[in-house]
C-alpha positions as CSV (number, residue, x, y, z in Angstrom):
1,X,2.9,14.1,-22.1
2,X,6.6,13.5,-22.7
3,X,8.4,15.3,-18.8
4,X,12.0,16.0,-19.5
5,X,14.6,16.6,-16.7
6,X,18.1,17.1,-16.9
7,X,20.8,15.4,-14.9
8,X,21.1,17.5,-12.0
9,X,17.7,17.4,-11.0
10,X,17.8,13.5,-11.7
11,X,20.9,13.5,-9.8
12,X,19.2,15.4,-6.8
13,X,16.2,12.9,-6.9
14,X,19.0,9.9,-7.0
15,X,20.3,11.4,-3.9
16,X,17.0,11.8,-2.2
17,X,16.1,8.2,-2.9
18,X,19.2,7.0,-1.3
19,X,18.8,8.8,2.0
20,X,15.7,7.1,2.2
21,X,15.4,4.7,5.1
22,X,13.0,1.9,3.4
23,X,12.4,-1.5,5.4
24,X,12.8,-4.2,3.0
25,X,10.9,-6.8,4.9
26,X,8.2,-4.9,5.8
27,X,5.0,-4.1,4.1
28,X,4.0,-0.4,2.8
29,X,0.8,0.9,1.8
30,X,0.7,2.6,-1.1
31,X,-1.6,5.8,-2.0
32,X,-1.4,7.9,-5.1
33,X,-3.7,11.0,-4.4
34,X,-4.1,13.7,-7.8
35,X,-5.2,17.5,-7.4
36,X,-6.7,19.8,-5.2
37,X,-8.7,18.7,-3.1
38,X,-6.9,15.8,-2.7
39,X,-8.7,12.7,-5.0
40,X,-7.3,9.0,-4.0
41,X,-7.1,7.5,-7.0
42,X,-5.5,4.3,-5.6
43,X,-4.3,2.5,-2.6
44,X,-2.9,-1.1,-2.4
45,X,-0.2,-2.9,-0.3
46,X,3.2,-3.9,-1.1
47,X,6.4,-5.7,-0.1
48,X,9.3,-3.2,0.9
49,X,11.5,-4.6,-1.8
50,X,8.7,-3.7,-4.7
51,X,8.5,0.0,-2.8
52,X,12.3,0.7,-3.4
53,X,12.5,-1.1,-6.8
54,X,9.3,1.3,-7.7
55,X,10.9,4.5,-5.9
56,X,14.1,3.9,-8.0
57,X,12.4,3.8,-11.1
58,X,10.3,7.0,-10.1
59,X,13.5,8.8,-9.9
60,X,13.5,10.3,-13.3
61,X,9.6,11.6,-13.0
62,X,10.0,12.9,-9.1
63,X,9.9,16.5,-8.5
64,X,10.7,15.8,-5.0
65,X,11.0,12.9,-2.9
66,X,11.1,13.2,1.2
67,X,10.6,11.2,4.1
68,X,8.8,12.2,7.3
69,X,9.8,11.6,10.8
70,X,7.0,8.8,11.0
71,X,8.8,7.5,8.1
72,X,6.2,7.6,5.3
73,X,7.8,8.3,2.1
74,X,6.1,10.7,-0.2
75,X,6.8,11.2,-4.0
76,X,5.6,14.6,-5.8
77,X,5.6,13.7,-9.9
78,X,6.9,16.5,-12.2
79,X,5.2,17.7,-15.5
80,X,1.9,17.9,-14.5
81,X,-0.5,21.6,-14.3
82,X,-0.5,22.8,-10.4
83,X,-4.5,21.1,-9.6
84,X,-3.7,18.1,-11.3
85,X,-0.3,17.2,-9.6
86,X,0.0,13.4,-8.5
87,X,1.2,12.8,-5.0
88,X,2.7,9.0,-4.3
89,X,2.9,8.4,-0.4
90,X,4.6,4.7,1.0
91,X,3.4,4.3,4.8
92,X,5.3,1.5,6.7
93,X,2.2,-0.7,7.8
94,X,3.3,-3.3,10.6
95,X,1.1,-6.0,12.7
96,X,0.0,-5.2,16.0
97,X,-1.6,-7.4,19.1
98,X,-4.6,-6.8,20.2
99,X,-5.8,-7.9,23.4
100,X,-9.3,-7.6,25.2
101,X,-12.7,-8.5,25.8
102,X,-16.3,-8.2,23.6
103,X,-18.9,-7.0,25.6
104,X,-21.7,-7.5,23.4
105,X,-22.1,-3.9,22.0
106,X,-18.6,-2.9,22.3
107,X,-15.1,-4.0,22.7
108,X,-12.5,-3.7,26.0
109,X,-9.1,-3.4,25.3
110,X,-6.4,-4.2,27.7
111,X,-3.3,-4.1,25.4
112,X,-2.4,-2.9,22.1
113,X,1.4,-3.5,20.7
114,X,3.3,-3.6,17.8
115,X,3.6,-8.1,17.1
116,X,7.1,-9.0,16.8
117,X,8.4,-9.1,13.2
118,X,10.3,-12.4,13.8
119,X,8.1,-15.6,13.2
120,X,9.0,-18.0,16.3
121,X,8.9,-15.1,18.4
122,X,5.4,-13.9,17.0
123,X,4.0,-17.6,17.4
124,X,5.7,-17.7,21.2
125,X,4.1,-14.2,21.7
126,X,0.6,-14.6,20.5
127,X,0.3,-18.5,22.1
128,X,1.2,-16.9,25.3
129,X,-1.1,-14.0,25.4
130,X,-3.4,-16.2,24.0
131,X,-3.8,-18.6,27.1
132,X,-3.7,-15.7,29.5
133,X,-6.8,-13.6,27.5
134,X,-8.9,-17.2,27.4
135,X,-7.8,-17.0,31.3
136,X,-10.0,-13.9,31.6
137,X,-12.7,-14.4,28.9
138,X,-10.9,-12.6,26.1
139,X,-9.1,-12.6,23.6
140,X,-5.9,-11.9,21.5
141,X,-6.4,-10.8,17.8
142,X,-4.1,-8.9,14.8
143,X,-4.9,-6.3,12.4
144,X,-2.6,-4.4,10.0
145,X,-2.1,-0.6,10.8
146,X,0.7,2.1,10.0
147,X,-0.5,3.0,14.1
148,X,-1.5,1.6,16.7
149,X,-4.8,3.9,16.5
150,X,-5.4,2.7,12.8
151,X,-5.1,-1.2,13.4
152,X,-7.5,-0.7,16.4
153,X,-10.1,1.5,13.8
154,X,-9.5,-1.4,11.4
155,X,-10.3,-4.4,13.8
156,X,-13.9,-2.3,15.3
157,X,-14.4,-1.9,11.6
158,X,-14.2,-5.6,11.3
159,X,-16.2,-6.1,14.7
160,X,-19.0,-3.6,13.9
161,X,-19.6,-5.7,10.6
162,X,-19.5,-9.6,12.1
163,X,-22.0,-7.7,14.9
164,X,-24.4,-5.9,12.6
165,X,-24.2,-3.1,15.1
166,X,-23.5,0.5,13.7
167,X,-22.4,2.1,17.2
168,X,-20.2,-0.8,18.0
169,X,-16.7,0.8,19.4
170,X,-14.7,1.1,22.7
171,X,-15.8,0.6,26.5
172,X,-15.5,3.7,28.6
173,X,-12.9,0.8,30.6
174,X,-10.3,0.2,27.5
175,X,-7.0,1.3,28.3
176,X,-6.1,3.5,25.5
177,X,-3.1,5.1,26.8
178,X,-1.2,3.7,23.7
179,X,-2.7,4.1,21.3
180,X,-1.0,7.6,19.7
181,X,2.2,6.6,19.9
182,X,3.9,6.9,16.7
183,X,7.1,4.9,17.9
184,X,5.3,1.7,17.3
185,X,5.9,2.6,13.5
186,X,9.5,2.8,13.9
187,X,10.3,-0.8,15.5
C-alpha cells in the first residue's frame, strides 16, 4: 500500500513533531498496537535519541502525532481501513528506588522514588540507602517503570517468581502513599 500526503499535512505533522518534548537521555518504551480492540503487536525499549530519529522519519506516514500531559507520545499512521489502524505510543520509562523489607510471603515497602538520572549521584544515593535498609533488615532494589505504580508491579512480578508464590504482593504496613503520582515521570 503506497499512502500519499501532500505538503501541508506533512508540514502539520513536521510541526507536531517539533513541539514535542522528547528526553534524549532517557529511555522510552515503545508499543505499536493495530485495530479494534486494541492487538499489541510489539513492545521493546529504546534510547530517546533512536525515539526522535524514528518519530522524524514517521513524519510523512503520521496522521497525527500528540503528546499527553504524562508525556507519552503517541503516533496514529495514515492510509490504513478504520479496524486496522496502527497506533505507535513512546512512554518515558525512568529508574526508581525501591526500599523495604521481605516478609516471606510478601513485601514491605517504606519508600519508593524516582533514582537520580545522574551516575555519581545514583551510586551516592543507592550506597546510602543501602546501609540504612541493611540497618533495619531490608533492602534497597531498582526496577524500570513509566510510574512509580508500574516499577513496584514489575519488581513483585520479579519477587513472586524467585519465591514460587502466586499470591506474593504488598503488606497491609507498606506505605503506598506514592505510588500514583505521575510527577515522578516528569523529573
Amino acid at each position: 500500500m503506497t499512502v500519499t500526503t501532500d505538503h501541508a499535512h506533512h508540514a502539520l505533522m513536521k510541526e507536531a513533531f517539533a513541539a514535542l518534548d522528547i528526553d534524549d537521555a532517557a529511555t522510552y518504551r515503545m508499543t505499536i498496537a493495530e485495530g479494534s480492540p486494541v492487538a499489541v503487536l510489539s513492545e521493546d525499549q529504546m534510547p530517546g535519541t533512536t525515539v526522535r530519529a524514528l518519530l522524524r522519519a514517521q513524519t510523512w506516514l503520521a496522521s497525527a502525532i500528540e503528546q499527553d500531559a504524562t508525556g507519552q507520545i503517541s503516533v496514529r499512521l495514515a492510509g490504513q481501513v478504520a479496524d486496522r489502524k496502527r497506533t505507535c505510543t513512546f512512554t518515558k520509562v525512568r529508574e526508581f528506588i525501591i526500599v523495604g523489607q521481605c516478609q516471606g510471603a510478601g513485601y514491605t515497602l517504606w519508600d519508593i522514588a524516582p533514582a537520580p538520572t545522574d551516575p555519581a549521584r545514583r551510586t551516592a544515593v543507592l550506597e546510602e540507602l543501602g546501609v540504612e535498609a541493611a540497618d533495619a533488615f531490608g533492602s534497597v532494589n531498582t526496577e524500570r517503570g513509566a510510574t512509580p505504580r508500574e516499577a513496584l508491579d514489575n519488581f513483585l512480578a520479579d519477587m513472586r517468581e524467585q519465591s514460587g508464590l502466586d499470591d506474593y504482593g504488598l503488606t497491609a504496613d507498606s506505605r503506598t502513599g506514592g505510588l500514583d503520582e505521575s510527577e515522578a515521570i516528569r523529573n
